[in-house]
N, C-alpha and C positions, 0 to 999 in steps of 0.2 A: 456430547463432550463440551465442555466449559474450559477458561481460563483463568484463576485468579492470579494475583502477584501480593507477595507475602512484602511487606515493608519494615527494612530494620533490620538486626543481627544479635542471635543470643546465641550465650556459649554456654551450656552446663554441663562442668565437668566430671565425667564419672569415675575417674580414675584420682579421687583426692584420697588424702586421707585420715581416714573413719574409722573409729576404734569401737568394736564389737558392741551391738546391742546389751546391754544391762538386763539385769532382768528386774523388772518394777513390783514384784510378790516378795514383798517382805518377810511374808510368811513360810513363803517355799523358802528364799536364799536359810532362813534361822534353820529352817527342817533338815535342808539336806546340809548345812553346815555340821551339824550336831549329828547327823548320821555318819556322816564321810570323819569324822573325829574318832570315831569307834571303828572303825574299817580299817584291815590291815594293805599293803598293797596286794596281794594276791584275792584277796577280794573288791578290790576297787578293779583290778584289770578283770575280775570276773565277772562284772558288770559288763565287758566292752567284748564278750562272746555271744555269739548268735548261731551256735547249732542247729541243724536240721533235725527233725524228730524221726525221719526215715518215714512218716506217714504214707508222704507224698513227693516221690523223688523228681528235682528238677534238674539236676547234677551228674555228676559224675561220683562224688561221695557221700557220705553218711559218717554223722560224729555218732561214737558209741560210750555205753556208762554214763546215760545222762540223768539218771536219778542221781546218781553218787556226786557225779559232779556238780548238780543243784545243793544237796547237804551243805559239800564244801565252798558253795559261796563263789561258781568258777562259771559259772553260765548267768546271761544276763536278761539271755530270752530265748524262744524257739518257734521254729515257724514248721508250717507243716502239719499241724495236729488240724483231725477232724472229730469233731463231736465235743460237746459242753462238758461231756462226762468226764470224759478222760484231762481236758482242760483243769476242769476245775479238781482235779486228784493232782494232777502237776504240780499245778499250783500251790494245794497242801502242803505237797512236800516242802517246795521254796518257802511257805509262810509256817512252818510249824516244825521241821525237822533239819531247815538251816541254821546255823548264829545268830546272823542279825534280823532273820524274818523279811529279806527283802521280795516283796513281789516280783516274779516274772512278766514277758512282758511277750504277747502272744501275738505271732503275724503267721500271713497267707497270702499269698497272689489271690488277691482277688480285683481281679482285672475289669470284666464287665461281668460283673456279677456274681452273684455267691452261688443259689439254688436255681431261683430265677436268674437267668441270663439273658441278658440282653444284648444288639449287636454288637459284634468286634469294634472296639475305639474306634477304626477306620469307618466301620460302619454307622457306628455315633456320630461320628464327624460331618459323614454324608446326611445327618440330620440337617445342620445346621442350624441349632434350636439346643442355644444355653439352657433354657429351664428343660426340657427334654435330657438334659446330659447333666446338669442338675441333680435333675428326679433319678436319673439311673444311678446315680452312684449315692443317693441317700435309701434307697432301696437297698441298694449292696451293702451298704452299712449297717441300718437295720437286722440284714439277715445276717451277715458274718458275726455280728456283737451277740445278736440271737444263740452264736454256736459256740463262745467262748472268744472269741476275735476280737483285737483291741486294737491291730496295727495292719494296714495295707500296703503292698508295693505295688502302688496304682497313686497317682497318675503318670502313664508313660507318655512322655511329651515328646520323642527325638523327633526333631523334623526329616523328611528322608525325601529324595528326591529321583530313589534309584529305585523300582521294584522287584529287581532280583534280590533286593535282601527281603530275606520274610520276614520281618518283625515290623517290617511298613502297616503289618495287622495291629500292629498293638498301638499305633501311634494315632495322630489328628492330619498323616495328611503332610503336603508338603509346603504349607505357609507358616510362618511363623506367627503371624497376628489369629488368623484362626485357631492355630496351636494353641495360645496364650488366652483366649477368649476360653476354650475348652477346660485347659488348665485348673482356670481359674473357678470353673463350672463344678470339676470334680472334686477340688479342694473343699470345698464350700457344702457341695453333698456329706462326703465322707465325715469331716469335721465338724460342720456348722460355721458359725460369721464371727470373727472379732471373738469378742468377751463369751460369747456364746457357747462355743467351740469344747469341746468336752465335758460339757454339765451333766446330758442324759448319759444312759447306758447304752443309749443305740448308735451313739455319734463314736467314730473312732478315728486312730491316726493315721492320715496320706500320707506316703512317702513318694515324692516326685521324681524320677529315673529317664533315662539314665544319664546322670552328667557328668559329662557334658560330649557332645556331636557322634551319637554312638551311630544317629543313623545316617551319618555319613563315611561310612566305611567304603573305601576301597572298592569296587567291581564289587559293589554287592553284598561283600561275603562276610556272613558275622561273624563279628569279633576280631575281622581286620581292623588295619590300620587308620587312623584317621590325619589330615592333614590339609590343612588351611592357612588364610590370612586372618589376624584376630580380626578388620574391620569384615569380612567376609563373616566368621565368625558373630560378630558382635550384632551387624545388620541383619543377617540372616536366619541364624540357629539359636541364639541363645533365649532370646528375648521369654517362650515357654516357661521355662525355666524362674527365670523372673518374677513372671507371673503369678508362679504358684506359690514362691517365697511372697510376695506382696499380700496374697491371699491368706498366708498366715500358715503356709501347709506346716509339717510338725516334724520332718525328715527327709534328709536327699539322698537318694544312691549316687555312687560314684559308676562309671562307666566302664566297660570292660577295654577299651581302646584308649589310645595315646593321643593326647593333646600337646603340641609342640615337643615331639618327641619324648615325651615322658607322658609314662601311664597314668590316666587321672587318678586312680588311687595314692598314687606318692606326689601327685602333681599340687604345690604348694602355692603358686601362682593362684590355680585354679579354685581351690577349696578354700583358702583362706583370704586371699587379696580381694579377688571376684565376689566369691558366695560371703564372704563374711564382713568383710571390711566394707565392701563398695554397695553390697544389696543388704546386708544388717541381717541377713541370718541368723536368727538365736537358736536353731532347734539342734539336732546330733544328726551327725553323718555316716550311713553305714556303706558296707560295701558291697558290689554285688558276690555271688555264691562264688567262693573259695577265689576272690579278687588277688589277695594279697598274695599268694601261694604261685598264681599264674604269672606274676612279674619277674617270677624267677624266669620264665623261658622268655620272657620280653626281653629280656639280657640286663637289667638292672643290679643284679646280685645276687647273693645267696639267701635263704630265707629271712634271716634274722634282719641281715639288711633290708628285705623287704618288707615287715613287718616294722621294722624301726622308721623307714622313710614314711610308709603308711601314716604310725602316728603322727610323727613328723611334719605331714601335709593337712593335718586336721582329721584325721579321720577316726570316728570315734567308735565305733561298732565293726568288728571282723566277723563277716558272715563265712560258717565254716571251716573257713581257711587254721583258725585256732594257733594263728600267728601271733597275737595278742599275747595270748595265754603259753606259748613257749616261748617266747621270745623278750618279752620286754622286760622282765626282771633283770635279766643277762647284759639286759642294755643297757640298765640304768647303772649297775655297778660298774657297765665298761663307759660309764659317763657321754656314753651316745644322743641320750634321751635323759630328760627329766624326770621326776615323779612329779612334778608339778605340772605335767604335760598328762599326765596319765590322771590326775586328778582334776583337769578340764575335762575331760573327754566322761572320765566318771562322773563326775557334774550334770556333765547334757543329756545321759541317759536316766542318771534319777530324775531331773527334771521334766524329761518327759513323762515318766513312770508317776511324777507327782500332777501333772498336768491332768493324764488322763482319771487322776481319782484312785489311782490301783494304791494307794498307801492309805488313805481314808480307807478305805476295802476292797481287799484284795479279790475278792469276787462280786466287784461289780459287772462280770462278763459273765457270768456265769451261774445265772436265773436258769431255770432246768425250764422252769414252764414258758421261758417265752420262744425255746428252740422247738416246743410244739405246738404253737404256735402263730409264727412271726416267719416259719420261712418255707418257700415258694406257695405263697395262700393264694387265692384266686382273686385277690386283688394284686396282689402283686403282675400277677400272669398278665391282665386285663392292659398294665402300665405297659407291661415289655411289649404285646402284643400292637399295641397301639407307637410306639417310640420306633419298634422295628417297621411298621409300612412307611414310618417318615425318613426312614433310610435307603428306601429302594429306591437305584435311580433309573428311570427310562427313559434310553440309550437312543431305543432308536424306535417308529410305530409306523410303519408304513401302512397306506389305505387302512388307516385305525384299526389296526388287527385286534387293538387291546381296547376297552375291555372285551374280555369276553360273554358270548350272551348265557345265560339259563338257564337253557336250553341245549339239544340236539347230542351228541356226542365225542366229550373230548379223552383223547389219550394222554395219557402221562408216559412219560417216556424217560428212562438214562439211567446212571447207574447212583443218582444221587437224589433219585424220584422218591426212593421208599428205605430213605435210610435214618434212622432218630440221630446215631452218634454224630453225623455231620452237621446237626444243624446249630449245636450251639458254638462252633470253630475252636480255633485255638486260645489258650490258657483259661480253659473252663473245667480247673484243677477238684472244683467242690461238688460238681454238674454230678446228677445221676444221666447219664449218658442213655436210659432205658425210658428216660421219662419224657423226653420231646415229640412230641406228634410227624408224621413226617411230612413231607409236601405232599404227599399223595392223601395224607389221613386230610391233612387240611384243606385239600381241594376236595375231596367228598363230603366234606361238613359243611363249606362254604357254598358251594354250589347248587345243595337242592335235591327236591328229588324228581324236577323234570331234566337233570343233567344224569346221562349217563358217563363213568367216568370208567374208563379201560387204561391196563397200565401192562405195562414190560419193561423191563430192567435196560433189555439193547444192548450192553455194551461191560467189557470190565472196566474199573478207574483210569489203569494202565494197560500198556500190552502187558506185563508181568500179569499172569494170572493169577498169580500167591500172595500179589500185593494187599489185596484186604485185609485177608487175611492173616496177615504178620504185623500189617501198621499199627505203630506205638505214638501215642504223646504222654510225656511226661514220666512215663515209665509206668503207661499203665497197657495194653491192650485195648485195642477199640471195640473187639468180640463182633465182628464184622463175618457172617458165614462165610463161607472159601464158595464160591462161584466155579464148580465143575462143567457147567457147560462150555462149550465153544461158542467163541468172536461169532462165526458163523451162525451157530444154534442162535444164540442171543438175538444176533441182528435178524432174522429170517422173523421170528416170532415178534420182531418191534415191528416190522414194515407189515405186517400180517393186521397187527392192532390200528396201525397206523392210518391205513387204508380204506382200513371202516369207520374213521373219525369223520368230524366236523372241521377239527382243528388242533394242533399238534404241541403240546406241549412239553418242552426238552428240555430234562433238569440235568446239565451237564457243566463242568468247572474244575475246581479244586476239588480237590478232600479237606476236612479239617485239618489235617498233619502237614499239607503239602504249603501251608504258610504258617507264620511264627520264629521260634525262633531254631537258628540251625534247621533253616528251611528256606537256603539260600539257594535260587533258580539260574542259568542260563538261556534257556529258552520258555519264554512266556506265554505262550500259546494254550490253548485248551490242548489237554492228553492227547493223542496219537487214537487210540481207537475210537476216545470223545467224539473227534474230529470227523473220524471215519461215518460213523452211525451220524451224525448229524447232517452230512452231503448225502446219505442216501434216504433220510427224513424227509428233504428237500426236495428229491428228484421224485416223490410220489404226489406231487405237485399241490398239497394243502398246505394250509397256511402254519408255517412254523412260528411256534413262541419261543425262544431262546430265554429259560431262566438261567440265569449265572452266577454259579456259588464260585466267590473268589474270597483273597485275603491281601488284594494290592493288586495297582493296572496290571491287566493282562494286553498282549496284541492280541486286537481285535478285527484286522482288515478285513481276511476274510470273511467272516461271518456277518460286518458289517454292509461289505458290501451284496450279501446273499439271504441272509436272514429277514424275515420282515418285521419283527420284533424283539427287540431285546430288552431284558428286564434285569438290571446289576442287580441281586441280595444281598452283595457279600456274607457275612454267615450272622445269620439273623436275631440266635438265640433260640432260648426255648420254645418261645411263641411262636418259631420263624412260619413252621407250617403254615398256620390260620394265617399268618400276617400276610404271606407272599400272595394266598387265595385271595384273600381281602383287597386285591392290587388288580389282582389277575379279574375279575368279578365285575372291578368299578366301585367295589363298596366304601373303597377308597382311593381318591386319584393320588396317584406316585409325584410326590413333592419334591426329594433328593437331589441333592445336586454332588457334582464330585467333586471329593478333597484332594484327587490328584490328579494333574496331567496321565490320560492315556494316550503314550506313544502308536506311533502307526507299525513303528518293528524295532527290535533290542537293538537296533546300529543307533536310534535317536537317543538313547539313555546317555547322561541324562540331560529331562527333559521338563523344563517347571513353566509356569506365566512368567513370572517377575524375572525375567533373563534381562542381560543388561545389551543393549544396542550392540554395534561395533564400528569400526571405520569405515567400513564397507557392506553398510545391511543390503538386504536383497528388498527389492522394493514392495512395497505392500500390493498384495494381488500376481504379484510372480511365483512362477514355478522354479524358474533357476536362472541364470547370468551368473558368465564366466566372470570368474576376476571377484567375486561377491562370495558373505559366507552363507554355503548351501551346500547340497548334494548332488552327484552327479545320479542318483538313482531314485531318491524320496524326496519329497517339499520338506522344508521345516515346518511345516506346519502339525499338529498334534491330529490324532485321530478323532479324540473328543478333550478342551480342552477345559482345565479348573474350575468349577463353577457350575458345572453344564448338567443339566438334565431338564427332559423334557414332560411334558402331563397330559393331562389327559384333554386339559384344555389350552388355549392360546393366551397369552397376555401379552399386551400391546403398552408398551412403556411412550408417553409424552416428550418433549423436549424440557431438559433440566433447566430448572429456575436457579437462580442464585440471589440470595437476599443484599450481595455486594459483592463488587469484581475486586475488589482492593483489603486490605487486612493487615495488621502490626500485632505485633506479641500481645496486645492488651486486649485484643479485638478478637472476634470470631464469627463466621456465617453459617448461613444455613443453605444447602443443596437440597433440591427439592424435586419430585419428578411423579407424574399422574400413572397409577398403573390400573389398567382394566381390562376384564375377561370378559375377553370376543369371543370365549367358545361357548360349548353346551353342556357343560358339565361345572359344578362348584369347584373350588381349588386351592391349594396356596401355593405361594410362589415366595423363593430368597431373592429379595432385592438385593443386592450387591453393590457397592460403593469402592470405586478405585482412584486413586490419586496417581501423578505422574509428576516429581522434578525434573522438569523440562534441563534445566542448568545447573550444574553442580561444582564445588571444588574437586568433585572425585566423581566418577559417575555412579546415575545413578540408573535403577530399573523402568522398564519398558511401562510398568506399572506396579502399583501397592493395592490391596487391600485392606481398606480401613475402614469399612464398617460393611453391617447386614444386617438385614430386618426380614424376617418371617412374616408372612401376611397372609392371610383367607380372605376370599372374595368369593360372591355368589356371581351368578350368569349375570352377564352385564352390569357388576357392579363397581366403581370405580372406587378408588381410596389414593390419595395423594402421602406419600412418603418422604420422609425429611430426613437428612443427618446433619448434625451439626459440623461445622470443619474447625477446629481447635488450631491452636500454633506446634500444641505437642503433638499433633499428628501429624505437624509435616516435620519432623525432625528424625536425624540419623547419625551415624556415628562414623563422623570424618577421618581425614587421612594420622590426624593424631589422636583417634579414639575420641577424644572432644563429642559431646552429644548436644547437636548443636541443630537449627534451623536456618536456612540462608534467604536473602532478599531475592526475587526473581518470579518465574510465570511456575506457575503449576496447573498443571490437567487435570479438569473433575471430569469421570466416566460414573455410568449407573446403567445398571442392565443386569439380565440373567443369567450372564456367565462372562470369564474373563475375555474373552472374544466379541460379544455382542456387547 
C-alpha cells in the first residue's frame, strides 16, 4: 500500500445544461425528413411498437394479428423470432405489402450468446479479460445476424449487491467500474467501434438495460422497489450505464423499478436530463416487456396516463404493452402530449433502422447461407470453450486435491453430473438445450483412457421430486426425465460408486432456472438433498471435489469449511463440459476471480468491498467489540471476498513503486508492482489496482477499484506490472452532484484480491 496526495481542486459539472446530441448524417436527417413527410400519425406511432412474435415467450403476454398489423404500418419491430426464414418472410410483408415499405427491425435476448453460449455475464465477469468479453459478444453477433437478428437486449449492466435476486446472473458483478469496463467490452463486440459500428452484416444493435438501479431492489425480490440517494446512485450504480452510452451502444431499456419514486419508464428526470442532456445520448429508448401497462399497479394512473407520461419521459419504443398504439392519438387531441413529441421518438427509431443499413436493404440480416454456416461452428465452440475455463474460480484446494491426476479411478457424482440442459444457464432463449456435452461427457473425453470414470446421479435437485421434471425457463420445458427413484436408492448407489474411487467428484448447485430472472432466493445454500448426498460423500473419507453450478454468491460456510476443493462454474455455456474437465485435469490452471462478495450467511446481505467506514469501525484483525459496528454471531468479514480466486500456482507480488508521491490535475503517475510464479505449474493471474480517499467532503469507500490487468506467466517467471494513476481516477461525485477531485492523501493497493 502507497500514499500519494493529489494537489489543487477541480470541479466538473455534470449536472449543466446540454441540449441533445445532433445528429451529424446529413444524409440520414434529409432521408428520414422526407420519409416522416409522407407518414400519417398512426404510422409514425407505429413505428414506436415492439410486439412479441409469441416464438419465444418471456412474459406474461403475447400481441396477436401481427401480419395485419405490419400491412397497416402499426408495428415497428418484433422480437422473438427464431430462424432467417421466417425473418426474412416478416420482413416481406413490412417491405412489399405495407404503404410506405418501412423495414422492420428484428431483436432477441441474446444474452451470452446466440447458439454457441458462452458463460453467464456473471460468469464472463469472473473472466476478467475485456477482449475475452469482447470476443463473446462479437461471436453472438455474428451468429444472431447469421439468423435474421439485427437488435440485442444485451448488455445488462445492473450492479447488484444482493444475491437473492436472481438476475445477479445476467449482470458484471457488484463494482461499478468492472461493470463499466464490461459494458464497454459488449457494446463494442455487438456493434463494432465508432464510425465502424454497423457497416458489415454481422455487427448489430446493443441495447444496454436495465436503467436504471434495477439491481438494487429491495430484499432481493425482482421488480421491487428501488430507493436511494442520487450521490449513492451517481457514485455507485450508474456509472455501467455511462459507459455503454460512451461506447456508442445504439439503445437503452428502461428498468422495471422506480427511481425516486416514479417508475423509470415515466421517470423524466431520468431519461431525458441524465441520459440525454448530461451523457448526450442520441440513440431510442425502449421499454422493458409490457413496462408501460405495469405502471398502472405502481399506482401512477390509468393506462392512457401511463402511456402518455411514458412518452412524456422520452421514451420511444413500447415493448408489448401497445400503449403507444392505443393511447396516444387520444392524447394528443386531449392536448396531453404533442405530435411533435411523437415525431421525436419516430425519428430515433428510423434512425436506427437507417443506422443499421435496413433502409439500403432491408435483408441485410437475412443471407440464408450464412445461418448454415456461421452459427455454432467448431470454431466458434473452441472460443466458448476456452473463455469458459477463464471463468472458473477456485475457491478453495486443500493438500492440492486439484488437479487431478490421469490416472486411477474417478466418480462423478450429483444430480447436475450428467445433465446438457443445465449447462448453458439462464437466458440461453436460442440454445438447442440437446446439444451441450455434459460434465460427465467432458470428463470422459478429457481424461483419457487410463482414467476410469464411474458416475451416479446421488441425489434429486430438490426434495420436491417432480421438480425436474416440471422446471420451465422462458416458457419453454427443460425435458429433464422425472427421477422415480428414491433419495435413498439414489444416495446408496452414489456412495457404492463412491467407494471404489480414487477421488470424488460432486457436480452439485443450482439448476439453470433457479437463477435469472423471477428467480428470487431467501435462503442461499446448496439444495437440501444437494447438501445431504454431499456430507455423506465426505464421510467415505476420499477426497471430494466440490464442482459448483451457481448463478450468483451462494453461502458457502459449510462446505467451505469441509470440502477440500472447490471449483465455482457458474453456468459455463455450451463448452461448459470440456471446459470444467480441462480445469479439473490441469490442462488449464483456473485463473477467475470473483465479481461478487461471497457472504458467510444471508444475515451479512448486503455485503460488497467498497463499504464506507463508520464512526465506530471494529478494528482490523477483530472478531467483535461491544459498542463497534459488528455482529454478535458472525465477523464482518466476507467468506471469500471480491477479487479472490485461487490457481493452481502461487504468485508472489513485490512492494509497489510509485513513479511520484505527489500529483495536480495536469500530472499523472505510474503504480507499479513485480509479480512472479513461485509455484509449479504456468498460470495467469488478475493483478488488481485499488485506490482509497483517505479524506473527503463526503465520505468516501474503504476502497476503489480502478484498474486490472490479466497476465501469464511461466514457472518462475517474473513480469513487472504498471497502471497509470490519472486525476480522472480519483474523482467522484460530491454532496452537490459536482463531479469533482479534491486535494489530500490517497491509498494505492495492488494484489490479487480486494482483501490482499
Amino acid at each position: 500500500m502507497k500514499k500519494i496526495f493529489i494537489l489543487g481542486l477541480a470541479m466538473i459539472t455534470m449536472f449543466g445544461c446540454q441540449q441533445n446530441k445532433q445528429s451529424t448524417d446529413v444524409e440520414m436527417d434529409r432521408f428520414v425528413n422526407e420519409l416522416m413527410s409522407k407518414m400519417t400519425l398512426e404510422e409514425k406511432i407505429g413505428q414506436l411498437n415492439l410486439p412479441s412474435s409469441g416464438d419465444i415467450t418471456t412474459g406474461q403476454a403475447k400481441s396477436s394479428n401481427i401480419a395485419e398489423k405490419i400491412k397497416a404500418g402499426q408495428i415497428g419491430g418484433l422480437f422473438n423470432i427464431k430462424g432467417v426464414e421466417k425473418i426474412k418472410e416478416v420482413q416481406r410483408i413490412a417491405v412489399e405489402e405495407s404503404r410506405l415499405q418501412i423495414p422492420l427491425i428484428f431483436a432477441m435476448d441474446v444474452i451470452h450468446g446466440y447458439e454457441t453460449v458462452f458463460p453467464i455475464p456473471l460468469g464472463l465477469a469472473a473472466t476478467w479479460d475485456r477482449e475475452a468479453v469482447e470476443q463473446a459478444a462479437r461471436i453472438s453477433a455474428v451468429e444472431a445476424s447469421a439468423d435474421g437478428i439485427c437488435w440485442t437486449f444485451s448488455p445488462m449492466v445492473d450492479v447488484s449487491r444482493d444475491p437473492r435476486w436472481g438476475r445477479m446472473s445476467e449482470g458484471f458483478g457488484e463494482d461499478t467500474y468492472l461493470g463499466g469496463e464490461f459494458a464497454k467490452a459488449m457494446v463494442y463486440g455487438y456493434q463494432g467501434r465508432g464510425q465502424d459500428a454497423y457497416k458489415a452484416n454481422n455487427q448489430i444493435m446493443a441495447c444496454v438495460k436495465h436503467y436504471a438501479l434495477y439491481g438494487a431492489s429491495e430484499a432481493g425480490r425482482d421488480y421491487n422497489t428501488t430507493d436511494m440517494s442520487r450521490i449513492r446512485m451517481f457514485n455507485e450504480y450508474m456509472y455501467p450505464y455511462q459507459a455503454a452510452v460512451d461506447a456508442g451502444v445504439g439503445s437503452v431499456m428502461a428498468s422495471f423499478n422506480e427511481v425516486d419514486g416514479v417508475p423509470a419508464t415515466a421517470n423524466k428526470w431520468l431519461m431525458t436530463d441524465v441520459l440525454r442532456d448530461q451523457w448526450g445520448f442520441d440513440g431510442f429508448v425502449v421499454t422493458d416487456y409490457t413496462g408501460i401497462i405495469e405502471m398502472v399497479d405502481h399506482g401512477i394512473g390509468d393506462f392512457e396516463t401511463a402511456s402518455i407520461r411514458a412518452l412524456d419521459a422520452d421514451i420511444d419504443m413500447d415493448m408489448v404493452s401497445e400503449g403507444f398504439l392505443l393511447n396516444l392519438q387520444k392524447g394528443i387531441k386531449e392536448g396531453k402530449i404533442s405530435e411533435a413529441q411523437v415525431d421525436l421518438a419516430c425519428r430515433r427509431i428510423l434512425e436506427a433502422k437507417y443506422k443499421l443499413g435496413l433502409f439500403a436493404d432491408p435483408y441485410k440480416y437475412c443471407d440464408v447461407e450464412r445461418a448454415k454456416s456461421e452459427i455454432y461452428t467448431v470454431e466458434h465452440k473452441a472460443v466458448a470453450r476456452e473463455i469458459a475455463s477463464k471463468s472458473f474460480v477456485l475457491l478453495k484446494n486443500d493438500k492440492n486435491t486439484l488437479p487431478l491426476n490421469k490416472k486411477g479411478t474417478v466418480a462423478v457424482v450429483g444430480p447436475l453430473a450428467n445433465t446438457r440442459s443445465n449447462m448453458p444457464g439462464t437466458w440461453s432463449v436460442a440454445v438447442d438445450l440437446d446439444a451441450s456435452k455434459t460434465l460427465l461427457e467432458g470428463i470422459r473425453e478429457v481424461a483419457g483412457d487410463k482414467v476410469r470414470v464411474t458416475y451416479a446421479k446421488g441425489s434429486h435437485l430438490t426434495s420436491d421430486a417432480t421438480y425436474e421434471k416440471n422446471a420451465t425457463m422462458f416458457g419453454k420445458t427443460l425435458g429433464r426425465e422425472e427421477e422415480k427413484r428414491s433419495d435413498a436408492q439414489m444416495l446408496s448407489e452414489a456412495l457404492s460408486v463412491a467407494r471404489n474411487a480414487d477421488v470424488i467428484v460432486a457436480a452439485l448447485g443450482e439448476s439453470a432456472e433457479m437463477s435469472g430472472e423471477a428467480s428470487s432466493r431467501t435462503e442461499l445454500n446448496i439444495p437440501d438433498v444437494q447438501q445431504t448426498l454431499l456430507k455423506e460423500l465426505l464421510k467415505t473419507g476420499k477426497p471430494v471435489v466440490l464442482v459448483l453450478f451457481n448463478g450468483r454468491a451462494l453461502t458457502l460456510q459449510w462446505e467451505a469449511d469441509h470440502v477440500p476443493a472447490i471449483l465455482d462454474v457458474w453456468f459455463g455455456g455450451t463448452e461448459a463440459g470440456l471446459a470444467i474437465a480441462d480445469v479439473l485435469f490441469g490442462d488449464v490452471s483456473p485463473s477467475g476471480k470473483l465479481p461478487v462478495t461471497f457472504p458467510q450467511n444471508v444475515g451479512q446481505i448486503p455485503l460488497f468491498y467498497n463499504h464506507k467506514t463508520t464512526g465506530r469501525p471494529l478494528a482490523e484483525g477483530k472478531w467483535f467489540e461491544k459498542f463497534r459496528s459488528n455482529y454478535l454471531d458472525v465477523s464482518n468479514d466476507p467468506l471469500y471476498p471480491f477479487g479472490y480466486g485461487l490457481s493452481y500456482t502461487e504468485f508472489e507480488y513485490g512492494d509497489i513503486k510509485l513513479s511520484a508521491s505527489e500529483m495536480t490535475n495536469e500530472s499523472e503517475l505510474t503504480a507499479s508492482v513485480m509479480v512472479t510464479n513461485k509455484g509449479q505449474f504456468d498460470g495467469e493471474e488478475v493483478v488488481q489496482l485499488y485506490l482509497r480517499d483517505v479524506v473527503g467532503t463526503v465520505t468516501r469507500p474503504v476502497q476503489e477499484l480502478k484498474g486490472f490487468e490479466r497476465i501469464s506467466l511461466k514457472v518462475g517467471e517474473s513480469k513487472e506490472v504498471s497502471f497509470k494513476v490519472t486525476p480522472e481516477m480519483l474523482k467522484f461525485y460530491n454532496y452537490d452532484l459536482q463531479y469533482v477531485n479534491e486535494p489530500g492523501d490517497f491509498k494505492v493497493m495492488i494484489g490479487g484480491n480486494s482483501k490482499d
